[in-house]
VEXPASE-896929 format. One line per field, with one value per residue (C-alpha): x, y negated, z; residue number from 1. Coordinates in steps of 0.001 Angstrom, whole numbers, always signed. Layout:
BEGIN
c1 = X ... $
c2 = Y ... $
c3 = Z ... $
i = NUM ... $
This chain:
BEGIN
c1 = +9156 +8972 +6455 +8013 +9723 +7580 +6677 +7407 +11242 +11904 +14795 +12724 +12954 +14155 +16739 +19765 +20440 +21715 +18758 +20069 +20744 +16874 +15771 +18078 +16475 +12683 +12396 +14164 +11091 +8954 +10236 +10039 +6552 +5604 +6544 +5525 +1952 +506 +1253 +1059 -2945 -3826 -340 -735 -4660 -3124 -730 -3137 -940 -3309 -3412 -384 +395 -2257 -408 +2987 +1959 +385 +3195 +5337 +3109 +2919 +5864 +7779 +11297 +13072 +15177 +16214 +19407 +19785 +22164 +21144 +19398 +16430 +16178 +16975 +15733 +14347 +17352 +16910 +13104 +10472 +9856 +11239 +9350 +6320 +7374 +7126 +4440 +2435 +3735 +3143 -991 -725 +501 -2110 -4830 -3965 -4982 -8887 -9597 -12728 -12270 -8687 -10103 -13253 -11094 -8871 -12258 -13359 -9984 -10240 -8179 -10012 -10178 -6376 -5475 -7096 -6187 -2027 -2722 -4428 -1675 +533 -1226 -1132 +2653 +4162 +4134 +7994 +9315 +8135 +11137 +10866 +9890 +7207 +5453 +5866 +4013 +1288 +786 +500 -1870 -3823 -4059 -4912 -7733 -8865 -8686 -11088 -13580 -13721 -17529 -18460 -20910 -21151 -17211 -17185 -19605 -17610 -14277 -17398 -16451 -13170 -11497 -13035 -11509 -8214 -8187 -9342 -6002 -3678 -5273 -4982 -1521 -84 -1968 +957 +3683 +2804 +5585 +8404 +10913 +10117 +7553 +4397 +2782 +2687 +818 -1359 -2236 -3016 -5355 -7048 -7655 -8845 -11188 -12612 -13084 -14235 -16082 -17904 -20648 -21608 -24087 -22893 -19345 -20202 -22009 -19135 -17084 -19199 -19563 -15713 -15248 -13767 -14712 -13092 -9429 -9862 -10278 -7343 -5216 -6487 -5217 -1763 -469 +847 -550 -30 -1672 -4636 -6722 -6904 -8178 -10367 -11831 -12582 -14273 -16151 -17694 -18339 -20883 -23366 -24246 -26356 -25196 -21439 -22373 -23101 -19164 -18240 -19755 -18766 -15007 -12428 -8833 -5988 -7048 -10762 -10793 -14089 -13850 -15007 -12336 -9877 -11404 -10974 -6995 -6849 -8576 -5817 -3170 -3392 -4487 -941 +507 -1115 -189 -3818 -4013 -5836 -5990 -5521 -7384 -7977 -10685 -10529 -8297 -9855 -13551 -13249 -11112 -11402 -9882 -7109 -3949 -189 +286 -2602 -1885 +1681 +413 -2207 -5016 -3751 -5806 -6189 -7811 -11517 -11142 -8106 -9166 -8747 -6591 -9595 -11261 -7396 -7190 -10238 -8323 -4794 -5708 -7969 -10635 -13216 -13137 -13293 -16607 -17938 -17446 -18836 -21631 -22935 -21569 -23496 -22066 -23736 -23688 -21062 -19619 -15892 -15772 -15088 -15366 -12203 -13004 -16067 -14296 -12973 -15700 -17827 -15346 -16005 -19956 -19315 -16863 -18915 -20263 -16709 -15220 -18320 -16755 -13326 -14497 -16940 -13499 -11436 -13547 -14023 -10504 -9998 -12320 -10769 -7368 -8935 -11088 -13863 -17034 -20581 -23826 -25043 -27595 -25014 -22373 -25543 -25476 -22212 -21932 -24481 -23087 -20348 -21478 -24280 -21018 -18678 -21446 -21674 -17962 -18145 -21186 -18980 -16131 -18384 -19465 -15893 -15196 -18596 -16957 -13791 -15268 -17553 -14423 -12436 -15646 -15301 -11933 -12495 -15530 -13180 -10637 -13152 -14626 -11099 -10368 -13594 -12895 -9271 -11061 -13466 -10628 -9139 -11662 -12590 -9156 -8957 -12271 -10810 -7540 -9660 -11589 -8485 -7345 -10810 -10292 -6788 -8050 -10833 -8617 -6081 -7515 -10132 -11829 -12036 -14102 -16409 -17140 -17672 -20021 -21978 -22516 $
c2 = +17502 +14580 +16546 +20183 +18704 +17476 +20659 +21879 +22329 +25282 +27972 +30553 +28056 +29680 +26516 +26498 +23511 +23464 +22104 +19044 +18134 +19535 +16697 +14008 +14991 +15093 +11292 +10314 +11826 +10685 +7303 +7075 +8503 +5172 +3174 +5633 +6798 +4009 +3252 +6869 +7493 +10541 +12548 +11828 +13163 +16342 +17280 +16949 +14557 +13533 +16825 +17880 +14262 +14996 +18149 +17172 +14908 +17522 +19240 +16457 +15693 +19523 +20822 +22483 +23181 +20736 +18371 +16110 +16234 +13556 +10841 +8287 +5256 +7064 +9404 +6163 +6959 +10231 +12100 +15022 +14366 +14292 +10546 +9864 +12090 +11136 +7150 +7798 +9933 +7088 +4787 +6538 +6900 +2959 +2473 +4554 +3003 -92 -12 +124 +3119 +4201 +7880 +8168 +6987 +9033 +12212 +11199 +10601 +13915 +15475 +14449 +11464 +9438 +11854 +12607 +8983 +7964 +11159 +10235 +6430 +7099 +9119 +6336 +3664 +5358 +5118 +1800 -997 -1810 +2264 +1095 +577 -952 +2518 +3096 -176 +527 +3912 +2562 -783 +1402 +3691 +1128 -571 +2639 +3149 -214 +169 +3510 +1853 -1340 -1947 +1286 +1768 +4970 +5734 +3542 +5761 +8022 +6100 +5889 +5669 +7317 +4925 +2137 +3284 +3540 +5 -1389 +869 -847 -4213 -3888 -2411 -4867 -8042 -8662 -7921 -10352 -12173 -9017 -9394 -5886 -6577 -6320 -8581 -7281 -3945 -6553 -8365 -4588 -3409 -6714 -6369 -3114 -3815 -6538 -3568 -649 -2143 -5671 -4011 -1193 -1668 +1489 +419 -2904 -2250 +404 -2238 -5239 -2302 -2026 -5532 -5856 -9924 -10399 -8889 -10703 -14044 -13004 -12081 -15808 -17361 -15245 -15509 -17837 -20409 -18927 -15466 -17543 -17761 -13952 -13719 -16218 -15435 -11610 -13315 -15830 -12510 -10976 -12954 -12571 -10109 -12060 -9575 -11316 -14788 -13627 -12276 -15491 -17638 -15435 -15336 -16977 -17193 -18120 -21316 -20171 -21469 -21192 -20251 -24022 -25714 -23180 -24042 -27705 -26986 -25151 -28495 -30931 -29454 -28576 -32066 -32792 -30402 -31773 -35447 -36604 -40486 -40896 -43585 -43412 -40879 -38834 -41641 -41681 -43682 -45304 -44179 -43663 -40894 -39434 -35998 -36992 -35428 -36587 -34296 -35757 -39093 -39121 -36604 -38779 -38058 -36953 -36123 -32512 -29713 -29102 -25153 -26317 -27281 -30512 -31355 -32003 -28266 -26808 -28021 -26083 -22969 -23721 -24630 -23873 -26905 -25270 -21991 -23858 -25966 -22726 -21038 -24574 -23911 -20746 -21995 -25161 -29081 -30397 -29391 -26488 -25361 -25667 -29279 -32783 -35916 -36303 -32805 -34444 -37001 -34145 -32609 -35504 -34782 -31291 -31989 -33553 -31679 -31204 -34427 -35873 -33009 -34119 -37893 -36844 -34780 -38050 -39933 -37949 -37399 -41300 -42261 -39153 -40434 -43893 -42529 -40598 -43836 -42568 -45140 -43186 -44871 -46973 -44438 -42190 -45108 -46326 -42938 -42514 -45810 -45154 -41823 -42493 -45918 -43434 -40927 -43614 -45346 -41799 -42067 -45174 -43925 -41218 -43730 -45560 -42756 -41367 -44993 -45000 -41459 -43157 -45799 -43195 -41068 -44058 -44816 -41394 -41603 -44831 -43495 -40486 -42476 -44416 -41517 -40081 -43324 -43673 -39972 -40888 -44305 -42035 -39626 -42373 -43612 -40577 -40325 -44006 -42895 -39634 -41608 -44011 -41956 -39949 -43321 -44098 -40699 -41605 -44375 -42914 -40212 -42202 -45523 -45242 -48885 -47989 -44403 -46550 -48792 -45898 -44116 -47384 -47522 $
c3 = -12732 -9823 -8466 -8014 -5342 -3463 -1070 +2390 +2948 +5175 +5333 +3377 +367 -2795 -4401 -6054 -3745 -74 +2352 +2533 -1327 -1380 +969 -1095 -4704 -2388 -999 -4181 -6144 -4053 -3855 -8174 -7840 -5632 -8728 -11363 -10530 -10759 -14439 -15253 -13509 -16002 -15369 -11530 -11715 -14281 -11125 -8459 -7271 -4245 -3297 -2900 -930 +1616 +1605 +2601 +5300 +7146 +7111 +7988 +10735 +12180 +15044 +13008 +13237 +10874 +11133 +8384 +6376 +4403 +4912 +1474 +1766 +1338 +4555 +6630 +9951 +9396 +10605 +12590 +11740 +8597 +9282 +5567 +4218 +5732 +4881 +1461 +556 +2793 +566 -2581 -1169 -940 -4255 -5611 -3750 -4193 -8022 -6984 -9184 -7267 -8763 -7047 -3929 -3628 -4220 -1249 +832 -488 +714 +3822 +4114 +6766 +9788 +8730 +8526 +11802 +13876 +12582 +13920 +17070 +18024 +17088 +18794 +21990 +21988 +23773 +21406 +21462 +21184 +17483 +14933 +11618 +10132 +12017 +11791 +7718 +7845 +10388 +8317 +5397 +6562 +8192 +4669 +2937 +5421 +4728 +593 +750 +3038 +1607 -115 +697 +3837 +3384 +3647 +6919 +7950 +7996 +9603 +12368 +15867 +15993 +13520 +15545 +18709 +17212 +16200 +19252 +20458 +18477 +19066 +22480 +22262 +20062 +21431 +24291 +21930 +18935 +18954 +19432 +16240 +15188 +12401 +14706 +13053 +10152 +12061 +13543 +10436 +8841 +11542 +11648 +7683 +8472 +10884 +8114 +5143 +7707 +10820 +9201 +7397 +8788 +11753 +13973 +13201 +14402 +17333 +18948 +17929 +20097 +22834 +23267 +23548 +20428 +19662 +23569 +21904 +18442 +20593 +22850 +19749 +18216 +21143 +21672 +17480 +15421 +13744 +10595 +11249 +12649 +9302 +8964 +12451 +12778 +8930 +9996 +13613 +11263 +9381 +12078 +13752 +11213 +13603 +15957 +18819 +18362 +19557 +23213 +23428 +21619 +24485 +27036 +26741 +28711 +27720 +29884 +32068 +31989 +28178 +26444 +22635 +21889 +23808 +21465 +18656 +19402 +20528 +16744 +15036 +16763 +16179 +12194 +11945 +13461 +11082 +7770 +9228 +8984 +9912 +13093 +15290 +19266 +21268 +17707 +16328 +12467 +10413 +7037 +7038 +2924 +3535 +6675 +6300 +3781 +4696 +4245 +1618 -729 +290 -1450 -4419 -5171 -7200 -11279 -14250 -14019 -16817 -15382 -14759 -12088 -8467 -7233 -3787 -1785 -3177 -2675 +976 +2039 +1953 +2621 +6557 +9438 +9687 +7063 +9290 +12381 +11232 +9995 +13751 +15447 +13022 +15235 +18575 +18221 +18446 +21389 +24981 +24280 +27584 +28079 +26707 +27775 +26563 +24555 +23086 +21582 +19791 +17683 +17740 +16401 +13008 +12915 +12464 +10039 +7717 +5369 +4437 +5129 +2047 -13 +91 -443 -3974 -4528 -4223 -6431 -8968 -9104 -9370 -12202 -14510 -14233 -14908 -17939 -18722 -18538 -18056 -17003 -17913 -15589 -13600 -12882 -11577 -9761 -8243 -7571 -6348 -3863 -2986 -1969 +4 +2427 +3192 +3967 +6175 +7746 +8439 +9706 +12249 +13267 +14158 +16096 +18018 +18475 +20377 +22716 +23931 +24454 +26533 +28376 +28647 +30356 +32360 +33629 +34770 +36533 +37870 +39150 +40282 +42734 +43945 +45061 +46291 +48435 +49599 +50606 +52317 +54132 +55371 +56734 +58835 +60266 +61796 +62873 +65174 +65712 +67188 +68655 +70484 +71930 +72815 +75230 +76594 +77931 +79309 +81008 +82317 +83387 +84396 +87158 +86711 +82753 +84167 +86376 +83176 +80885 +83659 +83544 +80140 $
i = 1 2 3 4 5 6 7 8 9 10 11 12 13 14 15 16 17 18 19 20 21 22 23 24 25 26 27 28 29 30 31 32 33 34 35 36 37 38 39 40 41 42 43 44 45 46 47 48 49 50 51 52 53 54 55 56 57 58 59 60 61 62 63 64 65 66 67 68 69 70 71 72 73 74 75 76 77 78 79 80 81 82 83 84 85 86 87 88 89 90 91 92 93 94 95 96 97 98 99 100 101 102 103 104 105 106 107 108 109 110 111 112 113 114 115 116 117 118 119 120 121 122 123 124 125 126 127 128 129 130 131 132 133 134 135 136 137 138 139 140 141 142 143 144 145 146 147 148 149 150 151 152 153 154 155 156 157 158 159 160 161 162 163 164 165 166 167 168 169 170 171 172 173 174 175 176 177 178 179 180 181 182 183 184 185 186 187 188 189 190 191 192 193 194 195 196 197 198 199 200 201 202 203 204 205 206 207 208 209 210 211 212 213 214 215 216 217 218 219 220 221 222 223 224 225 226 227 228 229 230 231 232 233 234 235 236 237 238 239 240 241 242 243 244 245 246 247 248 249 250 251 252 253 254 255 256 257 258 259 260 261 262 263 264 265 266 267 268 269 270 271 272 273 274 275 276 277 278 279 280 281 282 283 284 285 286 287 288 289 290 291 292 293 294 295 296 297 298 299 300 301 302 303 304 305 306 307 308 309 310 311 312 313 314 315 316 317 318 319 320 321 322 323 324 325 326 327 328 329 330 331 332 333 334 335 336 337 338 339 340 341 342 343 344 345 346 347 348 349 350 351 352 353 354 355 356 357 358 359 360 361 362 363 364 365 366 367 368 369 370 371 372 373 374 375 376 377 378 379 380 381 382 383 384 385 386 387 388 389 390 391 392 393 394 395 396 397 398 399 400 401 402 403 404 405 406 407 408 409 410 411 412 413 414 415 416 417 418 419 420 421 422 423 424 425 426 427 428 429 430 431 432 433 434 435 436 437 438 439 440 441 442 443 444 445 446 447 448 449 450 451 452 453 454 455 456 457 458 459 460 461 $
């Protein structure tokens, strides 16, 4: 019954109902089926539901001559247009996908859904980035997230999304990169296309390398550097993935953001400041605080550490994913931690940190897991207190290294400065100098010129 209305409305339709009470009784089906189909999977397969979906949006994508009706909350800002229409048979396709059933999504492949998807959006993402209302960011995000469900695991299907569904996200990336921060809902659209680049370009080697061709690791770095810290993880995860192609480290290197920035010294910037965020105690110039826990944040500080059930992740596991730092170490890991271009000395103070992330996370679980079995009283046998014991005494001697280092770069760093400073001092000193003998020889040619006896001398000497 939902689905009987869900055709093409033109003026040759055959209703008992005016056009426009049509169009109200349409979206309103169509906007139950988004909540319906996906509880009712064998009725929406009976009705050929996908079908008639990819049906309808080519018609509400063609020039025809219709102009919506409605006035409900459902044909909001499709007036005079087939926008709502096309709004919510998108979002019924995302409903639907969203459920993972792989034999609803390879009958949308087998319909034709990709080259329909990605011809729709790279018309889109041609269009000017603000021109974009609410609406349309919903139908592009969408779509860009139903793209990304029926490629996802599949290298065949991104096959298939190929080189035209890579251009179009390179559009929108490059569209949308200088309007991240416009109140319209862009990033949302951004966070959508850069999920879809993860599920149809990472993966697939000729979707890779058109990607790597296009620059595409030069606009994920310049959208890394323009967002928000809290769209960074996304972006930086997706970069992360894609340099297991060993093509992507060249681009990596090779970028410069604004003020010649190298993707290290971002990196760094990203480390620094969620460290400021999560409070982390640090002494001056960034040199770590108490070398037993060198990465504990304010947050696990005042929580403390509490007897938990052993299928539930402790703080120190928890805090891996809930900021930046393990994603940073894992990019330093293919950039390198010495001799990185881009840094200075106080950059390697943090960067002497990063290094060691690992073992520094290692001594924090150590840690925990210490203090938990105390609170559950819990006493191990002597070999294994031995070893953890001894454990925990090599990482916090590796902290304590680290701290050490982290002050010989202060001191070099200070050093340089000095060292600087006297250089620009003995430049200014030389300056000066040269135009006391400047001056002074002016002077002797007055003197000469002026003073006959002073001539005589000079023509003598």
């Amino acid at each position: 019954a939902l689905f009987s209305y869900v055709r093409p409305i033109n003026s040759e339709l055959t209703t008992t109902y005016a056009l426009a009470e049509f169009e109200e009784l349409q979206l309103q089906a169509l906007s139950v089926l988004a909540t319906l189909a996906p509880g009712c999977v064998e009725s929406y397969v009976t009705c050929q539901g996908s079908t008639r979906i990819l049906l309808m949006i080519e018609w509400c994508i063609e020039n025809q001559d219709f102009g919506g009706h409605g006035n409900s909350l459902y044909g909001e800002g499709g007036r005079g247009s087939k926008r709502a229409q096309l709004r919510f048979c998108i979002r019924l396709l995302r409903s639907i996908t969203s459920l993972d059933d792989q034999n609803l999504i390879q009958d949308l492949v087998d319909q034709g859904a990709l080259p329909q998807f990605i011809a729709i959006l790279d018309a889109c993402s041609l269009s000017p980035a603000p021109e974009n209302d609410k609406i349309d960011v919903e139908i592009q995000s969408d779509m860009l997230l139903i793209l990304a469900a029926l490629c996802d695991g599949e290298e065949h299907r991104k096959e298939l999304f190929g080189e035209a569904g890579v251009t179009m996200l390179l559009q929108y990336l490059m569209s949308y990169t200088k309007n991240i921060s416009n109140p319209l809902g862009q990033r949302k659209l951004i966070l959508a296309a850069v999920h879809c680049i993860w599920c149809c370009v990472f993966g697939c080697f000729n979707n890779e390398s058109i990607f790597l061709e296009r620059e595409g690791i030069y606009l994920l770095l310049d959208l890394c550097e323009a967002c928000s810290p809290n769209m960074r993880s996304a972006v930086l995860g997706t970069l992360i993935d894609l340099t297991e192609n060993a093509k992507t480290l060249v681009h990596v290197m090779e970028w410069r953001g604004k003020n010649e920035i190298t993707a290290a010294k971002l990196l760094v910037s990203f480390w620094i400041e969620e460290e400021k965020s999560m409070e982390v105690e640090r002494l001056d110039h960034g040199i770590i605080g108490e070398s037993s826990r060198p990465l504990l944040t304010k947050s696990q500080s005042e929580h403390g550490v509490l007897s938990l059930p052993s299928h539930v992740q402790t703080p120190a596991i928890l805090d891996i994913g809930d900021n930046l730092r393990a994603k940073i170490f894992s990019m330093f890991c293919k950039i390198g931690f010495n001799n990185v271009p881009g840094l200075v000395s106080q950059d390697y103070i943090s960067v002497a940190i990063i290094e060691k992330y690992m073992c520094f996370k290692t001594l924090e679980v150590w840690c925990e897991l210490q203090v938990e079995l105390q609170l559950e009283r819990i006493k191990l046998v002597s070999p294994d207190q031995e070893c953890m014991s001894e454990i925990i005494k090599l990482l916090t001697e590796t902290s304590e290294h680290v701290k050490k280092v982290q002050a010989l770069l202060v001191t070099a760093g200070d050093n340089q400065v000095l060292s600087e400073e006297q250089d620009f001092y003995k430049k200014i000193k030389e300056g000066y100098t040269h135009e006391m003998r400047r001056y002074q020889e002016f002077m002797n040619y007055v003197e000469r010129t002026s003073n006959p006896v002073a001539l005589k001398k000079a023509r003598q000497n």
